[in-house]
N, C-alpha and C positions, 0 to 999 in steps of 0.2 A: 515339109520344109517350107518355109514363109518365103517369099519373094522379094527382090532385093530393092521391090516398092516399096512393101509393105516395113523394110528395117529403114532404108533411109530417106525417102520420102520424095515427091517427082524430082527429074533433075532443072524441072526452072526454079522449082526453089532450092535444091541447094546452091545455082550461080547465082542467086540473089543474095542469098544465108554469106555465102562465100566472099562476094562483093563487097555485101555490108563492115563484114570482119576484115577485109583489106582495106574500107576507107577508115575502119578504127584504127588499124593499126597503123597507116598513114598519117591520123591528125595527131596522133601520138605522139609518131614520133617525130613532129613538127613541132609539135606544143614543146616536146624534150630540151627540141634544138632550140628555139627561141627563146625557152624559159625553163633552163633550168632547174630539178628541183635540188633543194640543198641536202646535201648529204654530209654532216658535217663529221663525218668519218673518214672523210677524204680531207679535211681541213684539219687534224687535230695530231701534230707531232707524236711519234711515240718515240719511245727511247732517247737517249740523250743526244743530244745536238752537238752541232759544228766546236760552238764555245764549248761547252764540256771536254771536248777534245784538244783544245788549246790551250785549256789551263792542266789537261793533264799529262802531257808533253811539256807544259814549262817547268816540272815539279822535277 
């Protein structure tokens, strides 16, 4: 049986491994907040709209 060195390797580097991976996911999700990227799938109407519904209620 391998030793649970030898699978995940000392533990000062994995709180560094670990560390490193929380400040990415930190500038992340700062970069997210201050600068949105575009998703313009969240801008693009589907289905018919308000007006569509007001001309089909005047009929």
């Amino acid at each position: 049986m391998m030793s649970h060195k030898l699978l995940f390797g000392h533990p000062a580097v994995l709180s560094v491994t670990a560390l490193g991976l929380a400040l990415i996911r930190l500038a992340s999700a700062f970069r997210e907040f201050v600068h949105p990227r575009y998703r313009p799938e969240l801008h693009y109407m589907r289905g018919p709209g308000p007006a569509t519904a007001r001309r089909a209620s005047a009929r």
